[in-house]
C-alpha positions as CSV (number, residue, x, y, z in Angstrom):
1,X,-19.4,-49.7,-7.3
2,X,-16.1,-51.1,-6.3
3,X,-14.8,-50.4,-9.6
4,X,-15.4,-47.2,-10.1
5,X,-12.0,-44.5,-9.7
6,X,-14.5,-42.2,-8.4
7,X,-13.4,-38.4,-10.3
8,X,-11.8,-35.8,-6.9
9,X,-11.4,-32.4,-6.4
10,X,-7.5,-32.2,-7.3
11,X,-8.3,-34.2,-10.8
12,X,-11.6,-31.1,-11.0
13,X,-8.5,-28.5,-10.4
14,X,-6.0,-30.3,-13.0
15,X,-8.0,-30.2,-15.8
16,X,-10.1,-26.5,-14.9
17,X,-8.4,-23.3,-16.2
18,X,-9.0,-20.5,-14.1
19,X,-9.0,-16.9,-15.5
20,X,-10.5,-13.8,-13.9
21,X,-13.8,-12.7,-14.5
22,X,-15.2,-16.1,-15.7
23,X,-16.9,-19.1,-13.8
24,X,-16.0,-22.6,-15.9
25,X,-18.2,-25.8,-15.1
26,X,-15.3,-27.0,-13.6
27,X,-15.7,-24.8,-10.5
28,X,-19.5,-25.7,-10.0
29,X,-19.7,-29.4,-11.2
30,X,-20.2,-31.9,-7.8
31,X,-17.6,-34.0,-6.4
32,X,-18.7,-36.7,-4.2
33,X,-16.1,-36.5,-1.2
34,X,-14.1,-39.5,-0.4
35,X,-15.4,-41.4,2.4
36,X,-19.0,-40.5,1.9
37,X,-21.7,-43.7,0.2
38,X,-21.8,-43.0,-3.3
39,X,-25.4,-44.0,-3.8
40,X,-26.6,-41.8,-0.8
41,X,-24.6,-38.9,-1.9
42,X,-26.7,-39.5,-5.8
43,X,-30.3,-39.9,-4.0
44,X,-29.9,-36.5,-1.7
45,X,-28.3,-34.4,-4.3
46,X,-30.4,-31.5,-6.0
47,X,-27.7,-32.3,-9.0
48,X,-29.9,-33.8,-11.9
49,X,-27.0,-35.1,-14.2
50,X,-24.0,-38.0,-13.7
51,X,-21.0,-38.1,-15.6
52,X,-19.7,-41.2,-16.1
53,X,-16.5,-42.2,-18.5
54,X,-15.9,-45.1,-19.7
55,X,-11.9,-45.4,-21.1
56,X,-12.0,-48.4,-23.4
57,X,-11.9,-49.7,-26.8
58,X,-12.1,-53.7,-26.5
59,X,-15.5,-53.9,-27.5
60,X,-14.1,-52.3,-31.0
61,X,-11.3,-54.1,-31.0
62,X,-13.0,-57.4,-30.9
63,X,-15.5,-55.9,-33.6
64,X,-12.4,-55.7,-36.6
65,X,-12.5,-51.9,-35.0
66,X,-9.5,-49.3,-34.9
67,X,-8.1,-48.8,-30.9
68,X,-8.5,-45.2,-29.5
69,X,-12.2,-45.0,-27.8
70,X,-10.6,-45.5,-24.8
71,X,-9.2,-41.8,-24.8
72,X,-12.8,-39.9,-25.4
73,X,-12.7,-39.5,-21.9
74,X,-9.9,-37.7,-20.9
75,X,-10.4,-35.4,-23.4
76,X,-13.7,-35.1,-22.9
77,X,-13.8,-34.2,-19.3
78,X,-10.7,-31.5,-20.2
79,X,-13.5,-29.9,-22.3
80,X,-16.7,-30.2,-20.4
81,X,-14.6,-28.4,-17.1
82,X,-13.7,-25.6,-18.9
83,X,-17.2,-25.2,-20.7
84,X,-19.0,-21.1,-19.0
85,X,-20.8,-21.9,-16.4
86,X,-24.3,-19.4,-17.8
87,X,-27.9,-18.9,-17.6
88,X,-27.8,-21.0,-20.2
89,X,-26.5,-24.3,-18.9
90,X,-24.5,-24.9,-14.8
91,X,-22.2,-26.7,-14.0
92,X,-23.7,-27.2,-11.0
93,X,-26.3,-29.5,-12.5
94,X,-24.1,-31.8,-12.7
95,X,-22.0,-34.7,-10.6
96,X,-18.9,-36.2,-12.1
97,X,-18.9,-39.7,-11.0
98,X,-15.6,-40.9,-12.6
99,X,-14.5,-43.6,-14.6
100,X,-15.1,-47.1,-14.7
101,X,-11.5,-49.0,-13.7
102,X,-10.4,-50.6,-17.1
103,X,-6.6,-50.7,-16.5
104,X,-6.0,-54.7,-16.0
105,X,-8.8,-55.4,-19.2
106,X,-7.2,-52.8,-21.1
107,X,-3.5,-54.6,-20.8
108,X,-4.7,-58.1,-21.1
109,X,-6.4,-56.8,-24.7
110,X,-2.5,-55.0,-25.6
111,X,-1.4,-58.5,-27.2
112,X,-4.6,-60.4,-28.0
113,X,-5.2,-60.6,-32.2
114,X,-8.9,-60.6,-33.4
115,X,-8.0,-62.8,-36.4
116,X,-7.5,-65.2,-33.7
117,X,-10.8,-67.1,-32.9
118,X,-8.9,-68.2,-29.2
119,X,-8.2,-64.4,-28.6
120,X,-11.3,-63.4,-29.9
121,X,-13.3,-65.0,-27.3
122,X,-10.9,-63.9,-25.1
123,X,-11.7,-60.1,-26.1
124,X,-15.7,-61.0,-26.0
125,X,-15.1,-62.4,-22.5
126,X,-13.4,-59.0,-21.5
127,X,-16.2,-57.1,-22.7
128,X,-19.1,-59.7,-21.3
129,X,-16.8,-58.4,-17.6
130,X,-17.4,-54.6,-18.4
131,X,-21.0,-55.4,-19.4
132,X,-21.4,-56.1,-15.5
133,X,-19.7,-53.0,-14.4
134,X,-21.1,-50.7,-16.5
135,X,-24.9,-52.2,-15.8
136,X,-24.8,-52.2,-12.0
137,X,-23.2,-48.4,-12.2
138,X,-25.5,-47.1,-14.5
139,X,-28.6,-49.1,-12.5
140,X,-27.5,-47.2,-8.9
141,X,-27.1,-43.9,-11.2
142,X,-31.2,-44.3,-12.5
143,X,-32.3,-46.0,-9.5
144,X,-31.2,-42.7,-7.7
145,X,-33.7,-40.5,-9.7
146,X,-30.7,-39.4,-11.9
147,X,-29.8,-39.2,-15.2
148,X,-26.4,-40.8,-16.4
149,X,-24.4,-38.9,-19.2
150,X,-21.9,-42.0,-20.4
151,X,-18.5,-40.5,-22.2
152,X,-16.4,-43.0,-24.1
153,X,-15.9,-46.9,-24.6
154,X,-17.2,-48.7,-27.9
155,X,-21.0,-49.3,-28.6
156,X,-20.9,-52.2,-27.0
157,X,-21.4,-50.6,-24.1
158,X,-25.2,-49.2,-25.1
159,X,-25.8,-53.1,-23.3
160,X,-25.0,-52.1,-19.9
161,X,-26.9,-49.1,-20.4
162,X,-29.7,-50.3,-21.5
163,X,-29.8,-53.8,-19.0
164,X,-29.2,-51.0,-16.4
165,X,-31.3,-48.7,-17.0
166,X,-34.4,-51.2,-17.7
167,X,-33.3,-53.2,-14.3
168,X,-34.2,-49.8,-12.5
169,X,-37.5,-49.2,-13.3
170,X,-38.2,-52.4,-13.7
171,X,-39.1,-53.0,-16.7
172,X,-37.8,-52.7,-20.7
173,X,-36.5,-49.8,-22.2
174,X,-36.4,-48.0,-25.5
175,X,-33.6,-46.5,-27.2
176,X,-32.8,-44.4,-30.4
177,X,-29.4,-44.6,-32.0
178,X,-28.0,-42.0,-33.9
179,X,-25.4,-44.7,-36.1
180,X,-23.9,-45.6,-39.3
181,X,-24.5,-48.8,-38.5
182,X,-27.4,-50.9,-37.0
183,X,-24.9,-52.5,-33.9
184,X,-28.0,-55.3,-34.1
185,X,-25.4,-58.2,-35.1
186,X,-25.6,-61.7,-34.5
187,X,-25.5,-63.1,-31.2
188,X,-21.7,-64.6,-32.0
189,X,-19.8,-63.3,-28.5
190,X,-19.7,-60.0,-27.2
191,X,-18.4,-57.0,-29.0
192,X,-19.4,-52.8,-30.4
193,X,-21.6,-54.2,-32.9
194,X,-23.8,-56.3,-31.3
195,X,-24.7,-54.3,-27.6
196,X,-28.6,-54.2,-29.3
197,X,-29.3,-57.0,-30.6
198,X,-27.8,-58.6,-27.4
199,X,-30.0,-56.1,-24.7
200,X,-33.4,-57.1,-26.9
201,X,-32.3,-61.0,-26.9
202,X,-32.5,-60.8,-23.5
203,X,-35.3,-58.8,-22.6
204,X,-33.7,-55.7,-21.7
205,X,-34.7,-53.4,-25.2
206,X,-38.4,-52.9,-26.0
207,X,-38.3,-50.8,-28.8
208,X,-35.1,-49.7,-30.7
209,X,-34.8,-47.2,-33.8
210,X,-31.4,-46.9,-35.5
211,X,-31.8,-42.8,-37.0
212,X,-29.1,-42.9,-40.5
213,X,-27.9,-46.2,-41.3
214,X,-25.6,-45.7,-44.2
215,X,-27.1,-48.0,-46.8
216,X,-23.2,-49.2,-48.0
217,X,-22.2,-50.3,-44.9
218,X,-25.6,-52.4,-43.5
219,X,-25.6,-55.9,-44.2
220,X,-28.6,-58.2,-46.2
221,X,-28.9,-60.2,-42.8
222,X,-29.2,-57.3,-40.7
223,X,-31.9,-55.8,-42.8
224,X,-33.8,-58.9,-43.1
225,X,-33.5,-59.9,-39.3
226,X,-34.8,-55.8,-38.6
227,X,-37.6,-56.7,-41.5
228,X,-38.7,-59.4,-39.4
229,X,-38.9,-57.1,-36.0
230,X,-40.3,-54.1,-37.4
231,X,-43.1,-53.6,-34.8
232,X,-40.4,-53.1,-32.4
233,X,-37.2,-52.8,-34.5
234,X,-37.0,-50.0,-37.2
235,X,-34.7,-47.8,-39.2
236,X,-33.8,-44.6,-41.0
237,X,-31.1,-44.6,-43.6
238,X,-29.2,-41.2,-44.2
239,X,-29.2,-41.9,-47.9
240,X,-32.7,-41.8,-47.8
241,X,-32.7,-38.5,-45.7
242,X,-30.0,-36.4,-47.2
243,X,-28.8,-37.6,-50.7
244,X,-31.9,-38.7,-52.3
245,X,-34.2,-36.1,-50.2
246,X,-37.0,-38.3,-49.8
247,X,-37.5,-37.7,-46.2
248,X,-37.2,-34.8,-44.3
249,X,-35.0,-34.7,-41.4
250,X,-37.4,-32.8,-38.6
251,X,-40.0,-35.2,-40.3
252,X,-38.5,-38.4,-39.2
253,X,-37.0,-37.5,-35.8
254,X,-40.6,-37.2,-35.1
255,X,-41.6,-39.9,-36.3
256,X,-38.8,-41.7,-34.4
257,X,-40.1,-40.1,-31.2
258,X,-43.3,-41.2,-31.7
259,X,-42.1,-44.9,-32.0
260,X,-39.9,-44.8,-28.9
261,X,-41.7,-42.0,-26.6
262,X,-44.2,-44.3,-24.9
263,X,-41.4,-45.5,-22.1
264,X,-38.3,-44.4,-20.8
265,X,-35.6,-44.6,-23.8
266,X,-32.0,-44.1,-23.9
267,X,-30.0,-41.6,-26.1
268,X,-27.1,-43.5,-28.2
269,X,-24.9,-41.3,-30.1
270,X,-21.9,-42.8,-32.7
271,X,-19.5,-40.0,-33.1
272,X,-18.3,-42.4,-36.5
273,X,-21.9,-41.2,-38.2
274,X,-19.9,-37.8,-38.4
275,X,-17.7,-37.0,-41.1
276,X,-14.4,-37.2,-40.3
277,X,-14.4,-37.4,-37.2
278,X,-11.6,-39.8,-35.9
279,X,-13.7,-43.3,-34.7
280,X,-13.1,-46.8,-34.9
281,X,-14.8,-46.8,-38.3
282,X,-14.4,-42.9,-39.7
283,X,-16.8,-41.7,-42.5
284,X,-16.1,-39.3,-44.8
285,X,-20.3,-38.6,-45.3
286,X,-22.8,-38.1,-43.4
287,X,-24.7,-35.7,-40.8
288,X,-23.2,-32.4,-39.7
289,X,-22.6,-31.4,-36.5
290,X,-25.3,-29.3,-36.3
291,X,-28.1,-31.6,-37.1
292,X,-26.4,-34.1,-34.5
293,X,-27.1,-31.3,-31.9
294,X,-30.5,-30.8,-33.4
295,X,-31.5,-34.4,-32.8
296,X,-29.9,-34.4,-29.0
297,X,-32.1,-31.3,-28.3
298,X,-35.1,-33.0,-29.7
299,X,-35.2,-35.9,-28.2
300,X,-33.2,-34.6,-25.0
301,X,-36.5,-32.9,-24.2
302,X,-38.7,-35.6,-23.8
303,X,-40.1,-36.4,-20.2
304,X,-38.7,-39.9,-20.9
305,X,-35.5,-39.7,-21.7
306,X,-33.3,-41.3,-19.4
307,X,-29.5,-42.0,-20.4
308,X,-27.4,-40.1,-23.1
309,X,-24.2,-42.2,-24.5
310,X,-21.7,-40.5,-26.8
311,X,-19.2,-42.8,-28.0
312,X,-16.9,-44.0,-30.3
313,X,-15.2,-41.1,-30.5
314,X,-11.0,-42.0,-30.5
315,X,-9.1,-38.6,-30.1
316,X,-6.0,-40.9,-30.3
317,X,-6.6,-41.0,-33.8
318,X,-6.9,-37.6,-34.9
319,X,-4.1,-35.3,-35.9
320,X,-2.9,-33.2,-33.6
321,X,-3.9,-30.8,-33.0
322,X,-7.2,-31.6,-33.7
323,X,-7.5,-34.1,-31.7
324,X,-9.1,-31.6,-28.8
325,X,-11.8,-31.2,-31.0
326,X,-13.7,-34.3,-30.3
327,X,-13.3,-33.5,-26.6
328,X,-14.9,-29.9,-27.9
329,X,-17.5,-31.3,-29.5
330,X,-18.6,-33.8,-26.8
331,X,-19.3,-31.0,-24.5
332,X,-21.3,-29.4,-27.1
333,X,-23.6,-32.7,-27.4
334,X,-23.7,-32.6,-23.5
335,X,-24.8,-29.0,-23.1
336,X,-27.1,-29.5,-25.6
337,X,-29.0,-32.0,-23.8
338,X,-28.5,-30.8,-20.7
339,X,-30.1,-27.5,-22.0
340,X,-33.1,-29.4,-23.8
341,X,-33.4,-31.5,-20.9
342,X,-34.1,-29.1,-18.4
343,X,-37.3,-28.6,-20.8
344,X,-38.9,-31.6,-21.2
345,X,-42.3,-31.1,-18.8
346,X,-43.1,-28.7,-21.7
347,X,-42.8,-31.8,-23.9
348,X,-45.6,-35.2,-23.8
């Protein structure tokens, strides 16, 4: 995992604020101490969770996207320290890995143009490089018996999770994305919107269900190429759910389940299927926060749930001095599976 910036104690101490009387995650979540191997320090530890942040936005950049996923992270981790550490969730549960080192991708994206084809190969070869990193982490992290929590970066990055996860245990994975949008593109280069479409191409998604595709915003090709899939492939659209009221919400989370629940399956969450929440691509309709929590706790609790992803989410963008909020609300999500995770023997 050589690049990894592995997360320390004085970075835990920066971003915890201490007041009397209170515990905060910050002063029970795991450090792995410099010096000691990462991947032994993952299999021994009685931690169940792995935090792992992922500061970029050159997947969404190279996908016509708006810049500012790279800064989820920060603000998420700013958040999650300072969450109570409760009988309700602990800090303790969990080990904050670090981040995934960026910096040189990050600069050689500052000056490329995506309405350049040169540059935007360029951008797709960048993200085919973090593809690499971000499988091999997220392989030692499941291969270790734990399960990785991924803050930040575009969707593109639900490939390395996916080729990651499916590479340790050894065989193809499932995944449920709760999206706007289908991220099942053509295979045209590397970028946010096509992480699925590339992970199933290549053997590496079994089964995939995309939970709220707006209908506005999904193209005729994507529809007819998931039309063509659907004993694997397979789709809710929100319009469906909560403007005309012809399905139920509870109703087709289970439904989803019961299509993904037969292997392990990864958690993918686009914070741009929220209203206006600052993203790449920001909506001004769809889900509440509350039923986005609902569906992490439902499907958190599943014995075979093996990976949550929150991304998208660009506090960069948003207006100070809301743009804590996102940060907020990511440690909500995590808590929320955490909590519902901890649960999941009760749950076949």
């Amino acid at each position: 995992m050589e690049k990894l910036i592995p997360f320390t104690i004085n970075d835990l101490a920066k971003v915890t604020n201490h007041r009397s009387g209170e515990i905060k995650f910050g002063e029970k979540m795991i450090i792995i101490p410099k010096g000691v191997d990462k991947i032994n320090f993952l299999k021994e530890s009685e931690a169940k969770y792995v935090l792992l942040g992922i500061p970029e936005d050159i997947g969404v950049r190279a996908n016509y996207g708006r810049p500012g996923a790279a800064s989820a992270w920060e603000s998420a981790i700013k958040s999650i320290a300072n969450i109570q550490h409760n009988r309700f969730a602990k800090g303790s549960q969990i080990i904050v890995l670090g981040q995934i080192n960026v910096t040189q991708e990050m600069r050689d994206v500052e000056n490329l143009d995506f309405n350049d084809i040169d540059d935007r190969s360029k951008l797709s070869q960048l993200v085919e490089k973090i593809d690499k990193e971000v499988s091999h982490i997220i392989f030692n992290i499941v291969k270790a018996g734990k399960i990785p929590i991924i803050i930040g970066g575009g969707h593109n990055n639900a490939y390395g999770n996916i080729k990651g996860s499916a590479l340790a245990k050894g065989k193809p994975i499932n995944a449920i994305n709760f999206d706007a949008h289908s991220d099942f593109r053509i295979l045209e280069g590397r970028h946010s919107g096509n992480g699925f479409s590339y992970a199933y191409e290549e053997g590496f998604l079994k089964k995939y269900f995309i939970f709220g595709l707006h209908e506005n915003y999904t193209s005729k090709s994507v529809l007819d190429i998931i039309k063509k899939l659907e004993d694997r492939v397979r789709y809710n659209t929100y319009d469906s759910v909560n403007i005309r009221k012809e399905k139920d919400f509870n109703r087709e989370m289970a439904l989803a389940l019961e299509f993904i629940k037969t292997d392990s399956f990864g958690i993918e969450i686009d914070l741009d299927a929220i209203p206006n929440i600052a993203s790449s691509a920001m909506t001004i309709s769809g889900f509440s926060v509350e039923e986005l929590r609902q569906f992490i706790s439902f499907f958190g609790q599943h014995r075979n749930a093996t990976y949550l992803h929150i991304c998208e989410g660009a506090p960069d963008l948003a207006d100070s001095p809301n743009n804590n909020l996102i940060g907020k609300l990511i440690g909500y999500l995590i808590t929320d599976f955490i909590k519902a995770n901890n649960e999941k023997e009760k749950l076949p």
